[in-house]
N, C-alpha and C positions, 0 to 999 in steps of 0.2 A: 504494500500500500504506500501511494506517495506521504512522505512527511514533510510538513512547511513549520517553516521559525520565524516568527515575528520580533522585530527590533523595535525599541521605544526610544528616542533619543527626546529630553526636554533642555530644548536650548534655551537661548537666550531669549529671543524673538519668538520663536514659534517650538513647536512641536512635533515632531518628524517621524511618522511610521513608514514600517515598509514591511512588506511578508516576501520571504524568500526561499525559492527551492532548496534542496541539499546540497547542490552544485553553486550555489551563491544567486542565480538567475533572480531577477527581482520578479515576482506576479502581480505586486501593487504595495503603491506609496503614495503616502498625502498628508499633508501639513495643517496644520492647524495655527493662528498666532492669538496673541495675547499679548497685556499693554507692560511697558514696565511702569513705575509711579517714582517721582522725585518730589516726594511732601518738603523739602529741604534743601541747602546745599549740602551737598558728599552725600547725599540718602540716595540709594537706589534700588527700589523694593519689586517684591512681584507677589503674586495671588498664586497659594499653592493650588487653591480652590479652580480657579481659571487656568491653572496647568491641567487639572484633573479631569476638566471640561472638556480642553481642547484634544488632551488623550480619546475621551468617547468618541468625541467625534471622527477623528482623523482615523481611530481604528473601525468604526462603522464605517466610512468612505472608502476606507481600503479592502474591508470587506464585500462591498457593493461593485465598486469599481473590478477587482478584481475576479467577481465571482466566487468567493472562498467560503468552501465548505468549513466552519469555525471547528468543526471537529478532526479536519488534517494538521491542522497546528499543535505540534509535538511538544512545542515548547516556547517562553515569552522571555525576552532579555529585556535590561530594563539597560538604560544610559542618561547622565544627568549633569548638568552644570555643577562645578566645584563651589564649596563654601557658603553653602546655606546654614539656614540657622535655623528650622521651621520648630517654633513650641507649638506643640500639641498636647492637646488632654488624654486624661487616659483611654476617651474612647478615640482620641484620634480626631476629634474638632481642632480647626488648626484654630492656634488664639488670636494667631497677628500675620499679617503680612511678611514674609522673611527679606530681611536684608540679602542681596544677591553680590557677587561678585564683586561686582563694579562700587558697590557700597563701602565709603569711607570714614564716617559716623565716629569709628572708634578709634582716629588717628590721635587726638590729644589723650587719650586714654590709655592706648598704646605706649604712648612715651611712658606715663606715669606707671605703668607697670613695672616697665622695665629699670625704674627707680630702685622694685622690689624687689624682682627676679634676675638675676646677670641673662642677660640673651644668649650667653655661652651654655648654660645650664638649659635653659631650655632647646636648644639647636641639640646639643648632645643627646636629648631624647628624641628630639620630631625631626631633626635634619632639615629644618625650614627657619627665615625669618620671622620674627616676630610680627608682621603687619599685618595692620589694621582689616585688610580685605578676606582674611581666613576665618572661620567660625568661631575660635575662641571667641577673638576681642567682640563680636558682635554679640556674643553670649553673655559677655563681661559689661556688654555696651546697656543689654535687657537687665541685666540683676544689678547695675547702678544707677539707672535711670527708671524704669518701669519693676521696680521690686515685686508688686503684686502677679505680674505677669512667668517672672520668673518664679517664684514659689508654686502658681497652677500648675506651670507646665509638668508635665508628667516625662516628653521626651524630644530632645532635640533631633532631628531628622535632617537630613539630605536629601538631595530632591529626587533621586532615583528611588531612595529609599521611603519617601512620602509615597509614590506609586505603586510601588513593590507593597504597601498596606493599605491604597484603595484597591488592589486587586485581591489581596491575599486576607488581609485582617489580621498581619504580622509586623511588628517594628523590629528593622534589624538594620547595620550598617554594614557595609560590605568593605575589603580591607584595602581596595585602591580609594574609594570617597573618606575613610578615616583621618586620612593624613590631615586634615583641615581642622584638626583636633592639634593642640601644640602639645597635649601630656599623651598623645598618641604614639606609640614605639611603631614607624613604617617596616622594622628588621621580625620584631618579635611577634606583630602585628597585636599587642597589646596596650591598653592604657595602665599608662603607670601612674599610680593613684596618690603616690608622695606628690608629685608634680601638679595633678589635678587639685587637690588639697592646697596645696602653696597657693592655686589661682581661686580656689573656693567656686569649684565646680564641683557637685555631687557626681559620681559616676553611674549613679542611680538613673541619673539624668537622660542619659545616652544610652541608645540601644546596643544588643551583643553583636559582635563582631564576626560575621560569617565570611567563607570564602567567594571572590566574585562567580564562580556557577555554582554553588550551590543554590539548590532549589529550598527556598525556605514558604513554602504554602500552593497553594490551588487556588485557581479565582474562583471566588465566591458566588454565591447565586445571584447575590446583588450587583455582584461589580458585569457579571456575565447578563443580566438586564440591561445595564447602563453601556456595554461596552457592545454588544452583541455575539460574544465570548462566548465558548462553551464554559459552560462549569466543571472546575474538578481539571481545569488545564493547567499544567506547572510552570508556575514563572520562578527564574534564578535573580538572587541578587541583583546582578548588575556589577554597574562602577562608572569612574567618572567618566565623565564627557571626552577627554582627548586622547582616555587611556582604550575605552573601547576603539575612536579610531583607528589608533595607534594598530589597534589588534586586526580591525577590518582593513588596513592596510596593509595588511602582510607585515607586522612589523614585529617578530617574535621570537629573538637571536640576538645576541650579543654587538652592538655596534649597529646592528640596522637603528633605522631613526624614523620617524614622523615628522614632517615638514605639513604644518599645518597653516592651512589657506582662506579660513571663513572670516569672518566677520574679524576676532583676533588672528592674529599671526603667533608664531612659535614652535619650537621641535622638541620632540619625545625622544629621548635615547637611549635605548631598551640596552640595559646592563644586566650581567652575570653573575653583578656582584658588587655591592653599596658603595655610592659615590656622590658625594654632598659637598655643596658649595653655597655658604650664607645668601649669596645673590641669585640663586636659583630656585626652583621647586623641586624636590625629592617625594617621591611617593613609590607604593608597588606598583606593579603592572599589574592588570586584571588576570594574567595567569601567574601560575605557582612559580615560585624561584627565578625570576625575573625584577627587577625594577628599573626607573624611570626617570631620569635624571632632564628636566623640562625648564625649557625659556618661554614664559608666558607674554608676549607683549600685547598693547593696547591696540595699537594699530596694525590691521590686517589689511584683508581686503575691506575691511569699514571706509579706511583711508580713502580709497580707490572711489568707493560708493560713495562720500562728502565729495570729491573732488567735481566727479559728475553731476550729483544733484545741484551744483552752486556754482558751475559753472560750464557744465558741459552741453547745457544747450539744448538737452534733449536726444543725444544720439546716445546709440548703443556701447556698451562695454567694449565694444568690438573694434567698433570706431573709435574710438578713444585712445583705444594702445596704440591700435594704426598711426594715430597721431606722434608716438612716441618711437618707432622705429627705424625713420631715419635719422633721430636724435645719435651721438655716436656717446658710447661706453662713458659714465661718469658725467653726462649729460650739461657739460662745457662747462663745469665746475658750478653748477647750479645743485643745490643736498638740500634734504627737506627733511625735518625729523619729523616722524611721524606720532605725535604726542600728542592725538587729539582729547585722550579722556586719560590724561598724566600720562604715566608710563609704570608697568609691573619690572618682572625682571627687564635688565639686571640695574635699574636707577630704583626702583620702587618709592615713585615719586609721586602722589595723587596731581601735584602742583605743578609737573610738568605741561610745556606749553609747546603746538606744533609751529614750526619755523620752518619758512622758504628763507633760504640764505643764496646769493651770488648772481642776483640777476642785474641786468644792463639791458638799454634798450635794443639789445640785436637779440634776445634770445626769446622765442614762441609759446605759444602754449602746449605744445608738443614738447618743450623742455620740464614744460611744470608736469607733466602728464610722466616723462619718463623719472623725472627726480621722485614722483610720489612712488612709483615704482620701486625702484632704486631704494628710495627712503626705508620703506617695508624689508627690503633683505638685507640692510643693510644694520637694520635693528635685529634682525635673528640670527644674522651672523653675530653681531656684540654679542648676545648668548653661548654662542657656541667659541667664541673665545674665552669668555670665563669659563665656559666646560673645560676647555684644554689646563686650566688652573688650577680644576679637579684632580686630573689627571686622565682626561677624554683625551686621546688621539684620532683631534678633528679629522685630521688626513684621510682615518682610513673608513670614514662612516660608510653606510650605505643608507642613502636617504630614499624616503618612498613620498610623494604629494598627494596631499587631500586638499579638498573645499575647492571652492570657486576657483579659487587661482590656479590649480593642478589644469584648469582647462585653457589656460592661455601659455600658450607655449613660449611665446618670447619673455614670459615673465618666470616662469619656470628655468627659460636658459639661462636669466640673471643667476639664478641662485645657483645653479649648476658651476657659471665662471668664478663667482665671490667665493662659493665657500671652494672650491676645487675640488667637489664630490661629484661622481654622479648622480643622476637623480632617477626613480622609474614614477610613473606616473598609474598606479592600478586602473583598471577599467573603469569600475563602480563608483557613482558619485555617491554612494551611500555608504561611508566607510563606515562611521558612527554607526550607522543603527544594525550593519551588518556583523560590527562588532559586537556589539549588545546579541544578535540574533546568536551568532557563534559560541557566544557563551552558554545561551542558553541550548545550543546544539549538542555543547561535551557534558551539560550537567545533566538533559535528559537523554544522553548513550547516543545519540544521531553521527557524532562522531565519536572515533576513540580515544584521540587527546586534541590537543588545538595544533600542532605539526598534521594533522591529517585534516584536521577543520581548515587551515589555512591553504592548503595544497590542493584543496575539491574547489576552494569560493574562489580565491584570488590569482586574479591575471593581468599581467601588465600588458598596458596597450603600445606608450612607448615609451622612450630612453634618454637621455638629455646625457649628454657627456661633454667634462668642460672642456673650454678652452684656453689654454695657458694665455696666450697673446692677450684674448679679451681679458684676463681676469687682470692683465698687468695694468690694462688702461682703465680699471675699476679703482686703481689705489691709489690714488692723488683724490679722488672724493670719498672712497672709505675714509683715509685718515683724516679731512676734515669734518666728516660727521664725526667720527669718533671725538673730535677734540672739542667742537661744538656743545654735543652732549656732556662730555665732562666739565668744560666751562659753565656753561649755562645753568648747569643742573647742582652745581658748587656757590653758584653769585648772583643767577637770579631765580631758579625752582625752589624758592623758598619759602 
């Protein structure tokens, strides 16, 4: 009998299904969006309630559209935006609106923590920065401003992890979404409760910590009303948003990488064996004995999308780069930092600001077009030098491309010459939620570990291999963005 896996991925913007054959084949996909909310400045909140919405729906539409028998779906993977903070009660009413990622709230709070805490002590457990956009300090942010709220809560949740109990009627966290916990061990994948105690967080608080495919519950009668689900179908954990891409990219080997294209930018670098760097993000991978050594920046393809909407006139994406390719390499020393909403790794500056620097009246819009380009790899490359700090040897990655950007080739060849890797580009624009699917492939036996999940779904369409010469005329505006950001971000991101 055919068996189909459904992938849940809850981004930022919208909400993304998709049902997939065993071979990876997609049979149907559809999106759902929902608002975010800025009651404030640095506030940036969302409705776990209106993720949960946008799930029914999009997984009814994919069921319609695709014609899906709800009873060939072997198995549900869930995928989710990092560092939420959702309290809920014991039955699982959400109390408040969760602070999301991009939520800054608790940066002067942050400081004053670490008044109390040495940041060294704490890194030595979570192998992360102290800041303000992870779930501690937002939790820290609830229990000293909204006390009453904090006391209800029963349990702080993540956002895969909200889903994973409207389908199941289970709270659990899974061990790639934990890391946004600072008395969270990413190695032992335990919370260490000296630590939590220091921050006056109950660990009561928090749900137990399952593997990302284990299957923790069945959809319920109810959830299989609202979703069009069969009842008694197994959904797995999950995990975070760029860790399942990471996965649906074929990215599950020592030194392969995630070059991540959507909305943010930044690369996944699937290690053998723990490797932390303050100005980075460390977490696990969604499979076993693997981890994830990540540069998260602000600016993605977001960058690209402002450029157009505010000045491009009305043409297409397409048209746009057009615009940038007869531009030549380092784009006549015109660099643009792409620091539209601050910057995460490696400045972790909420205050940062984007900058066009080096223009004169002889250079086009075609210059500003290929610098915001430019700009973007230019920032994930910065990453992946403080990886080499770590002790990543950049040289020898093997990078794979997701998100929007994987599909423009001239911007894919950027990163190809910068960083002097190759690069493959998988076929599936559904890496995320086919990661999510895959998981939940190896937890209900459809595959027999994820090397055989990964070698049935994923296929590369093509190849990008650098070019020395161009990458040599890339370095006279690398090094000035580089020194740009370090100026700016030292004397005026203050």
């Amino acid at each position: 009998m055919e068996r189909l896996l459904l992938g849940i991925d809850i981004g930022t913007s919208s909400c993304k299904v998709a049902v997939f054959k065993e071979d990876g084949r997609v049979v149907a996909q559809a999106s759902a969006d929902y608002p975010l909310y800025y009651p404030k400045p640095g506030w940036v909140e969302q409705d776990p309630e209106e993720w949960w919405a946008s799930v029914c729906q999009a997984i009814r539409q994919c069921l319609k559209d695709g014609d899906v028998d709800p009873g060939l779906i072997a198995g549900i993977g869930l995928a989710g935006q990092g560092w939420s903070a959702i309290p809920v009660d014991v039955e699982g009413n959400v109390l408040q609106r969760t602070p999301i990622w991009l939520d800054t709230r608790a940066a002067d709070l942050s400081r004053r923590v670490l008044d109390e805490i040495p940041e060294d002590t704490i890194f030595r457990v979570s192998g992360n920065s102290f800041s303000p956009t992870y779930s501690t300090p937002k939790v820290l942010w609830f229990r000293e401003n909204v006390p009453d709220l904090f006391d209800r809560t029963h349990k702080f949740l993540q956002s895969n992890g909200y889903i994973g109990f409207k389908l199941t009627g289970n709270m659990t966290s899974d061990r790639s979404q934990s890391y946004g916990w600072h008395f969270y061990n990413p190695v032992t994948f335990e919370y260490d409760r000296d630590l939590a105690a220091r921050f006056g967080i109950p660990i009561e608080k928090l749900p137990d910590i399952v593997r990302c495919h284990d299957v923790i519950g069945t959809v319920t009668a109810l959830a299989a009303e609202e979703t069009g689900l069969k009842p008694g179908t197994p959904v797995v954990a999950g995990g975070l948003d760029a860790a399942c891409g990471t996965l649906g990219a074929g990215v599950i080997r020592h030194y392969e990488t995630q070059l991540q294209g959507g909305q943010a930018g930044g690369v996944s670098i699937c290690l053998n064996e723990p490797k932390t760097h303050p100005k980075l993000i460390f977490s696990p991978h969604v499979i076993p004995d693997r981890y994830l050594l990540q540069g998260g920046t602000a600016g993605g393809g977001g960058a690209l999308r402002w450029f157009r909407e505010e000045f491009g006139e009305g043409v297409s994406f397409d048209e746009l780069t057009k615009l940038a390719e007869p531009i030549p390499e380092g784009s006549d020393g015109v660099v643009f930092l792409p620091y539209l909403a601050g910057e995460r790794s490696p400045l972790w500056n909420p205050k940062a600001k984007a900058v066009f620097y080096g223009f004169s009246f002889k250079e086009t819009k075609g210059h500003a077009v290929r610098a915001v380009l430019e700009g973007v790899v230019f920032s994930v490359y910065h990453n992946l030098l403080v990886a080499k700090e770590a002790g990543v040897d950049i040289e020898k990655l093997d990078i794979h491309a997701m998100g929007g950007a994987a599909n423009s080739e001239l911007w894919i060849q950027m990163y190809a010459d910068v960083t002097g890797c190759p690069i493959q580009v998988p076929s599936s624009d559904t890496a995320t939620t086919l990661g999510a699917a895959l998981l939940a492939g190896v937890g209900v036996g459809v595959y027999g570990d994820f090397e055989e999940a990964v070698d049935r779904t994923v296929t590369i369409r093509r190849r990008h291999e650098p070019d020395r010469k161009r990458r040599k005329r890339y370095e006279p505006s690398l090094e000035t963005y580089l020194r740009l950001s370090k100026l700016l971000n030292e004397n005026m991101f203050v």
